[in-house]
DOFI-371706 format. One record per residue (C-alpha): residue number from 1; residue in one letter; chain; x, y, z. Coordinates in steps of 0.05 Angstrom, whole numbers. Layout:
// residues N
(NUM; A; A; (X; Y; Z)),
...
***
This chain:
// residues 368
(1; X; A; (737; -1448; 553)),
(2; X; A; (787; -1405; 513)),
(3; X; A; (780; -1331; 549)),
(4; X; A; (822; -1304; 493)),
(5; X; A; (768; -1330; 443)),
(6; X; A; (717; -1276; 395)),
(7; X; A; (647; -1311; 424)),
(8; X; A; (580; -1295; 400)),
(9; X; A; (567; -1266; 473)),
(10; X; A; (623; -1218; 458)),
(11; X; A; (596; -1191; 400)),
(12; X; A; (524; -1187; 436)),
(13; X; A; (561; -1151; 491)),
(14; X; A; (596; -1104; 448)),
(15; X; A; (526; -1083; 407)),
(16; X; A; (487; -1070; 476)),
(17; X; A; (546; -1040; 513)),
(18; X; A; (594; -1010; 465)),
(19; X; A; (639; -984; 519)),
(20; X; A; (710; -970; 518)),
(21; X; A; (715; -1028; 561)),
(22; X; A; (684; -1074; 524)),
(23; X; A; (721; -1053; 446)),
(24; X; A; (786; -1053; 490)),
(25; X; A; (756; -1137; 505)),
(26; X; A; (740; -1142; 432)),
(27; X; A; (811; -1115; 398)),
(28; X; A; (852; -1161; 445)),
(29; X; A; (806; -1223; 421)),
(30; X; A; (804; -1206; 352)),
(31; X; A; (881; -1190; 348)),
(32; X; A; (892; -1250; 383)),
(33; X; A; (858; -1289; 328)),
(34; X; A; (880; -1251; 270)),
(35; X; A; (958; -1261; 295)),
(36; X; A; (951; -1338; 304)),
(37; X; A; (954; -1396; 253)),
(38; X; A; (881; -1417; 246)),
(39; X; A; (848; -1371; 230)),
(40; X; A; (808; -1372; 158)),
(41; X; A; (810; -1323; 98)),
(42; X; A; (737; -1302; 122)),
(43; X; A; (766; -1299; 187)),
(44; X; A; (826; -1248; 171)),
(45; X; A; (773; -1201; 124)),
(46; X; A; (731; -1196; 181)),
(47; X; A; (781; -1180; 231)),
(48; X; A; (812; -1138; 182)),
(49; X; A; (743; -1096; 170)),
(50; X; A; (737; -1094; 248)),
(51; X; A; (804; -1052; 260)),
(52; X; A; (776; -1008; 205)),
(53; X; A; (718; -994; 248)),
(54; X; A; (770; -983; 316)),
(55; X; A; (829; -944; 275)),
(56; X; A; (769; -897; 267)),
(57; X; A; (741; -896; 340)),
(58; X; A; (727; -838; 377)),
(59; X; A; (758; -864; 435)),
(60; X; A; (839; -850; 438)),
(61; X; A; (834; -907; 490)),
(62; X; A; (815; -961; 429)),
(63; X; A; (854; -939; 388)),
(64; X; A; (922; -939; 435)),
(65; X; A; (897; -1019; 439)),
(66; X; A; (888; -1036; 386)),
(67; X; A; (961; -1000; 363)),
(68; X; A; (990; -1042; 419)),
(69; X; A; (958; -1101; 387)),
(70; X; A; (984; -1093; 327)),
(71; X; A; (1053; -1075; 330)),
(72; X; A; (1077; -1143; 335)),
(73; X; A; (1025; -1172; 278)),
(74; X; A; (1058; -1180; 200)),
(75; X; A; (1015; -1155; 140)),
(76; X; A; (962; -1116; 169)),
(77; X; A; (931; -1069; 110)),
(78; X; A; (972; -1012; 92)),
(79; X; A; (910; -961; 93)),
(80; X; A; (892; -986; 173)),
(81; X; A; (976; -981; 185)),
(82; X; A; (970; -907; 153)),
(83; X; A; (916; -889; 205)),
(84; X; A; (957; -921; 258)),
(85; X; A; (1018; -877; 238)),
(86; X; A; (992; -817; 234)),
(87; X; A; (949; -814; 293)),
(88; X; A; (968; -789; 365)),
(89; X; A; (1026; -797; 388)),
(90; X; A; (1001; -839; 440)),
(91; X; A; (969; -882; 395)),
(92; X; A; (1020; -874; 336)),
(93; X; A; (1094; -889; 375)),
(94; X; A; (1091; -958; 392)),
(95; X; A; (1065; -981; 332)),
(96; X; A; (1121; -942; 294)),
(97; X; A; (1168; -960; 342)),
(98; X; A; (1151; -1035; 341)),
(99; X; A; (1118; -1061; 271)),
(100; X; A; (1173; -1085; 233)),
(101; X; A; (1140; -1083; 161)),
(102; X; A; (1142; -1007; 154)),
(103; X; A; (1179; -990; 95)),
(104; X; A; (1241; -952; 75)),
(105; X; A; (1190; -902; 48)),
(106; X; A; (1150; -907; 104)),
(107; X; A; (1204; -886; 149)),
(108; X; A; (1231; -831; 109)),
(109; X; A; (1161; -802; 108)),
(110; X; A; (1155; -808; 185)),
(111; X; A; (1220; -772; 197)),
(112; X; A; (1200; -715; 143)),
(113; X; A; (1135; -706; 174)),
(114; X; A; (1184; -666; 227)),
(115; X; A; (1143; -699; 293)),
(116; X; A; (1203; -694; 342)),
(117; X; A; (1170; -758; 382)),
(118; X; A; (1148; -801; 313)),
(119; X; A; (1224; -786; 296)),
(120; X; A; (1248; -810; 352)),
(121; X; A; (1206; -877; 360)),
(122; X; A; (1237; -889; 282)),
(123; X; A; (1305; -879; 313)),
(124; X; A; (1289; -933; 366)),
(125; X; A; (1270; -986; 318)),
(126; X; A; (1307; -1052; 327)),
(127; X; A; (1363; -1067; 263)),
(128; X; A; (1350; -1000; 229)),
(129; X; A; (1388; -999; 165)),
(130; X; A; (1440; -957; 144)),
(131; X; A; (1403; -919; 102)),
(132; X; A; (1362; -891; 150)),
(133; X; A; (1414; -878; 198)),
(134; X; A; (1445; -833; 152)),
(135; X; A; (1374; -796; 144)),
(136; X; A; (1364; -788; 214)),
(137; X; A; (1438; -756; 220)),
(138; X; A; (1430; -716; 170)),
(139; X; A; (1366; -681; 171)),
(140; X; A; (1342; -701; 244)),
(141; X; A; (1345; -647; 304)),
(142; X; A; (1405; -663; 347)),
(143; X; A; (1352; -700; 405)),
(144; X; A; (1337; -746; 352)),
(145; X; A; (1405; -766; 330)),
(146; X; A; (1427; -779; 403)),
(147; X; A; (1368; -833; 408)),
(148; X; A; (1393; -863; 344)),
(149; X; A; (1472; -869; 368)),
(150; X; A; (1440; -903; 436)),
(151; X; A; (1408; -962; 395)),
(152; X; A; (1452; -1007; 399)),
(153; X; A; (1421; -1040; 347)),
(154; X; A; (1419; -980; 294)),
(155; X; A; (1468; -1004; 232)),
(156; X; A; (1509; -938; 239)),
(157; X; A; (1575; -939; 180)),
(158; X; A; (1633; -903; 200)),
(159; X; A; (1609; -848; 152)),
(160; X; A; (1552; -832; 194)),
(161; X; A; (1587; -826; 250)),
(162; X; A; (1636; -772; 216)),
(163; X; A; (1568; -735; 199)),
(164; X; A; (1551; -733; 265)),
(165; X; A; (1614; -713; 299)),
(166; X; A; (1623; -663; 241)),
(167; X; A; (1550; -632; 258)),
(168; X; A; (1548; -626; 327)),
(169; X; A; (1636; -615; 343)),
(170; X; A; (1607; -586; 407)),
(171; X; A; (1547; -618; 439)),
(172; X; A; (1566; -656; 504)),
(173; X; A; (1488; -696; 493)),
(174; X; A; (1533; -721; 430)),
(175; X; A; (1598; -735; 450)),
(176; X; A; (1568; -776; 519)),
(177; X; A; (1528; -824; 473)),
(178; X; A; (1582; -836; 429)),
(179; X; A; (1629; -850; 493)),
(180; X; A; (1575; -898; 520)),
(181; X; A; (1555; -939; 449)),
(182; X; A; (1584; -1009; 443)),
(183; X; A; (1620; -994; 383)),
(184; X; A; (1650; -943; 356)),
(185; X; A; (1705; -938; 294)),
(186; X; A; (1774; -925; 315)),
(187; X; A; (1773; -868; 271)),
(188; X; A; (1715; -831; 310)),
(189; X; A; (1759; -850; 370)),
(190; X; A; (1808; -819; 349)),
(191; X; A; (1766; -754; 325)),
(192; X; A; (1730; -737; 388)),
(193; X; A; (1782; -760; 447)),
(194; X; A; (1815; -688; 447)),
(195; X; A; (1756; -655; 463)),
(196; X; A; (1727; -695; 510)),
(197; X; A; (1727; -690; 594)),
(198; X; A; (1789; -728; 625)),
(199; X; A; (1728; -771; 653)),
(200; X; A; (1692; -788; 587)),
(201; X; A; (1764; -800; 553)),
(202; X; A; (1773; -852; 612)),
(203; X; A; (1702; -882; 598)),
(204; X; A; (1712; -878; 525)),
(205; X; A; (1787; -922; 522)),
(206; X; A; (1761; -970; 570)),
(207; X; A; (1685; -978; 546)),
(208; X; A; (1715; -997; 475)),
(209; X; A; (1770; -1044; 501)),
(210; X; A; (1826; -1020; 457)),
(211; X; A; (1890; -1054; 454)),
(212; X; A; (1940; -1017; 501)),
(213; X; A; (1983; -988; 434)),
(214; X; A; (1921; -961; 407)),
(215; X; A; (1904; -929; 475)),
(216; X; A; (1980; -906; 484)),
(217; X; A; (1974; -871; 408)),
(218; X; A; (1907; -833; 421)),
(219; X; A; (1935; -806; 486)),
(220; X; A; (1990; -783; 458)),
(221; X; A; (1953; -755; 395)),
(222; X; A; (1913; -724; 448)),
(223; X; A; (1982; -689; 489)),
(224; X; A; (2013; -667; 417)),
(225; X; A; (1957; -637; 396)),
(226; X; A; (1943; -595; 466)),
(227; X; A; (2010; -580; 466)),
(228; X; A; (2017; -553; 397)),
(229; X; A; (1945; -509; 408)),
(230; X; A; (1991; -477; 459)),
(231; X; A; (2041; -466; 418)),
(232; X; A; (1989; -426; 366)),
(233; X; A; (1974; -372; 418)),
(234; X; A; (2056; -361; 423)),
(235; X; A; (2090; -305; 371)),
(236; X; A; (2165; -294; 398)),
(237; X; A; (2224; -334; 384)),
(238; X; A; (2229; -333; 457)),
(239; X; A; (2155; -362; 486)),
(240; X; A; (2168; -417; 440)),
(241; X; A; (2242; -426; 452)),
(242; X; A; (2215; -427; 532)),
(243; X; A; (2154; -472; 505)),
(244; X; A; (2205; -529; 468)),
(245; X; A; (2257; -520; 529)),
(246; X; A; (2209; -542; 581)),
(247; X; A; (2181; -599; 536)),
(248; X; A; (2252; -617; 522)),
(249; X; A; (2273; -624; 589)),
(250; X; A; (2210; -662; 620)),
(251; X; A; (2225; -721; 563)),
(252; X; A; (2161; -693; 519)),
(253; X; A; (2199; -663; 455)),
(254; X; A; (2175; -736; 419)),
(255; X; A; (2185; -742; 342)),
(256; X; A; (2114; -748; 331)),
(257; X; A; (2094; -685; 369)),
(258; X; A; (2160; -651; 322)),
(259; X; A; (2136; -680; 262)),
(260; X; A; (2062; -655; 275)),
(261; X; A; (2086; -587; 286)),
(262; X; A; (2126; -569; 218)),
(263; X; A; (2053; -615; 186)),
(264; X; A; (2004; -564; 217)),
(265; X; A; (2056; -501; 191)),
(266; X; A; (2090; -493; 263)),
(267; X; A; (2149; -478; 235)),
(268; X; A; (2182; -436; 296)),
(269; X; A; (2166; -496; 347)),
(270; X; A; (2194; -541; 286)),
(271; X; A; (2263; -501; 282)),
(272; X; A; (2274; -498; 363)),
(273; X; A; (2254; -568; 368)),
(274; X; A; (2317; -592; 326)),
(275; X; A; (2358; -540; 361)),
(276; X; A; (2349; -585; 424)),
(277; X; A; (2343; -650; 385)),
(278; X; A; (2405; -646; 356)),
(279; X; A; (2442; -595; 395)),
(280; X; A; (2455; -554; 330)),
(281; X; A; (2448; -473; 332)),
(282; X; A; (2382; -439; 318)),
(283; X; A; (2421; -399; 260)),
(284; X; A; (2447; -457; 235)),
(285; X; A; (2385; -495; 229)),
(286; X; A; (2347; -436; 202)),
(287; X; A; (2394; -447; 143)),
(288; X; A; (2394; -517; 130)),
(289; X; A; (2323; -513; 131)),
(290; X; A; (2311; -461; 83)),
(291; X; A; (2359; -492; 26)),
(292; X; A; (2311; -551; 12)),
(293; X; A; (2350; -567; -52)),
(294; X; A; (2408; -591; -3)),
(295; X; A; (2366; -648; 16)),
(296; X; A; (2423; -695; 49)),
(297; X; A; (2445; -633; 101)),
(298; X; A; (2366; -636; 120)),
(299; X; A; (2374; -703; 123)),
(300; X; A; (2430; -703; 161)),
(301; X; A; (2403; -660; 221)),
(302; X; A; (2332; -696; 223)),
(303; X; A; (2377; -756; 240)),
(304; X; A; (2418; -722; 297)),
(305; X; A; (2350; -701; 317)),
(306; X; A; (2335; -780; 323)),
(307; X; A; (2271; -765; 274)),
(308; X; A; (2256; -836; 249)),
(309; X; A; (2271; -840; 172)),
(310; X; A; (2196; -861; 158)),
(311; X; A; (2173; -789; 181)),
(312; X; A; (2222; -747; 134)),
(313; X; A; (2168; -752; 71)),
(314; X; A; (2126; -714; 116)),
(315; X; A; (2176; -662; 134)),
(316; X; A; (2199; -648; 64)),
(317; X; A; (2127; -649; 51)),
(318; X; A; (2114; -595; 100)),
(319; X; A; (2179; -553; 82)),
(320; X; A; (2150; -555; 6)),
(321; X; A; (2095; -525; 21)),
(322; X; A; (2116; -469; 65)),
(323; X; A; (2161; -454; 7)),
(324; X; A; (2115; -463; -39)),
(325; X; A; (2058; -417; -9)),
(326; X; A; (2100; -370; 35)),
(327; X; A; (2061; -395; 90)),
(328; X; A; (2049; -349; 147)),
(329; X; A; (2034; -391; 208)),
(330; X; A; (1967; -345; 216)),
(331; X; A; (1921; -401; 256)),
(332; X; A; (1865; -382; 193)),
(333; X; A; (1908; -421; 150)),
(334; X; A; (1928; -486; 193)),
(335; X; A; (1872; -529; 160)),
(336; X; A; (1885; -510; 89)),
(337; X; A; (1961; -526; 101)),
(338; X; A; (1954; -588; 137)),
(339; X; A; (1915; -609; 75)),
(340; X; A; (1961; -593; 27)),
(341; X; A; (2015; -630; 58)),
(342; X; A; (1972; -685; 66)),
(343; X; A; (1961; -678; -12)),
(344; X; A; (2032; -685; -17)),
(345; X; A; (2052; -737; 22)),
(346; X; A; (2002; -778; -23)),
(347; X; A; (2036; -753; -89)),
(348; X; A; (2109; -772; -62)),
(349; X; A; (2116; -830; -101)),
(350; X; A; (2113; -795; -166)),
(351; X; A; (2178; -755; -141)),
(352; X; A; (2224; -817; -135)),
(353; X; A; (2208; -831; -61)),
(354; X; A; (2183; -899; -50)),
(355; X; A; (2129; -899; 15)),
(356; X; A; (2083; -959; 23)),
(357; X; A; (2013; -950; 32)),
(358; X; A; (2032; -968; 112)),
(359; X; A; (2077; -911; 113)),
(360; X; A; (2024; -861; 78)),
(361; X; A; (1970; -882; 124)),
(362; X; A; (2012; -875; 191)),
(363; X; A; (2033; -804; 173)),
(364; X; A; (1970; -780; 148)),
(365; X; A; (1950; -799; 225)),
(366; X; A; (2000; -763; 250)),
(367; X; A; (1989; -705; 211)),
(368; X; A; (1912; -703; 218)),
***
């Protein structure tokens, strides 16, 4: 004989002895028979009208069955998946965490009903759509967006991501999970390497098995930029002068990390740079630079400074702008210039300089 079967001697049981024990018996059975493919359209009403009678039980006991029950069943009655929602947690987490014909709508009105735990078993939830994702990153508490990057399953765009790097720039809970998710965009990669541990930088290159130039280019992004925070904290000609000499000498004075500078408003570090680069005097470059009309004698010194000719939109970008705004290299204003050059990089073409779209997008990364 069936165990799993509803008998008449259950039902006799369960009116003499309505235990906990016994409805516990009786929710397995009837689940059993309202999940499997004979049962009758008398069958399902009355199975249906007996989790009515349990959703309501005093007993949190029943009712944590008979949500265990039911998270894996399809179609149950909205009004009995309600009740099953927003009881206990006990009761109410698995089912939301498991039964995979809640609604868009139903979500969103989990997550808004601000129950830290409820949130979290929505962020759990196998194949979670983009849409949600975005929710949960955007009005979630931070505990609950760390249990949404760590489902692996969670469709999370690259947008999201930048929503949640953006929100929490300095939350090590964060920055771990993003380290330690399967996959991540190249672009958040490259966002959140410079401000991570030397450990999680290790774990986060070799976790997300990136080709060996794309590893080289983020650890040098990571260098230039260090290097160039440094050089924010210096004011004299001569800490910077000292700064680009030691750089020079160890092989570091790169034309990325040169081309960076003048594109974040370093202009000092800029002018010394080419001083060593191209063994031309500081007063002489000071006045090459600052005729920008004179365009070929620029030119001319970014090439004895072995700058690669793809880079010089950038740097007459940069130069434009300094001129432009009297920039004052104040550290308040690094953002707002780096945008504007980037602004003008992407308006070159209308001033007779021909850039591919290749070229735009590998200095904007430089820049950025």
């Amino acid at each position: 004989m069936d165990k799993s079967k509803l008998t008449l001697e259950d039902v006799k049981n369960l009116s003499q002895n309505p235990s906990v024990e016994n409805k516990t018996v009786t929710v397995q059975k009837v689940t059993a028979y309202y999940n499997g493919s004979k049962i009758t359209e008398k069958g399902l009403r009355l199975a249906e009208d007996i989790f009515r009678i349990m959703v309501e039980d005093v007993a949190v006991k029943v009712r944590e069955i008979l949500s265990e029950s039911l998270k894996n069943c399809k179609n149950i009655p909205k009004d009995i998946a309600n009740k099953l929602i927003n009881d206990k947690n006990s009761v109410a987490i698995p089912f939301i965490k498991y039964y995979t014909n809640l609604t868009k709508e139903d979500l969103i009105s989990i997550l808004e009903a601000q129950n830290i735990d409820k949130q979290k078993a929505v962020a759990q939830r196998k194949n979670l759509s983009e849409d949600i994702s975005q929710y949960i990153a955007e009005k979630c508490p931070e505990e609950v967006v760390g249990v949404l990057i760590s489902n692996d399953s969670a469709n999370i765009v690259e947008r999201t991501f930048h929503t949640i790097v953006s929100k929490y720039p300095d939350s090590e809970n964060i920055k771990k999970r993003l380290v330690y998710r399967s996959e991540l965009p190249i672009s958040v990669i490259e966002k959140i390497v410079n401000s991570l541990s030397e450990e999680l930088q290790r774990q986060l290159l070799i976790a997300h098995n990136l080709p060996n130039n794309i590893v080289t280019d983020i650890v040098e992004q990571v260098k230039e930029k260090a290097t160039l925070k440094i050089s924010e904290e210096y004011s004299s000609d001569k800490q910077i002068e000292e700064l680009v000499h030691q750089l020079y000498t160890s092989n570091r004075l790169t034309p990325n990390l040169v081309v960076r500078a003048v594109c974040m408003g370093d202009l000092k570090f800029f002018e010394y740079a080419l001083v060593y680069l191209s063994n031309t005097p500081i007063t002489e470059v000071r006045k090459i630079l600052s005729n920008i009309q004179l365009d070929f004698m620029i030119r001319n010194l970014l090439r004895k400074a072995f700058i690669p000719k793809s880079m010089f939109p950038a740097v007459f970008s940069a130069l434009n702008v300094i001129k432009d705004i009297r920039f004052d290299c104040r550290k308040s204003d690094r953002t707002s210039f780096t945008h504007k050059v980037i602004e003008r990089i992407l308006t070159i073409g209308n001033a007779g300089e021909e850039l591919n779209e290749e070229d735009i997008d590998y200095l904007i990364s430089k820049i950025s």
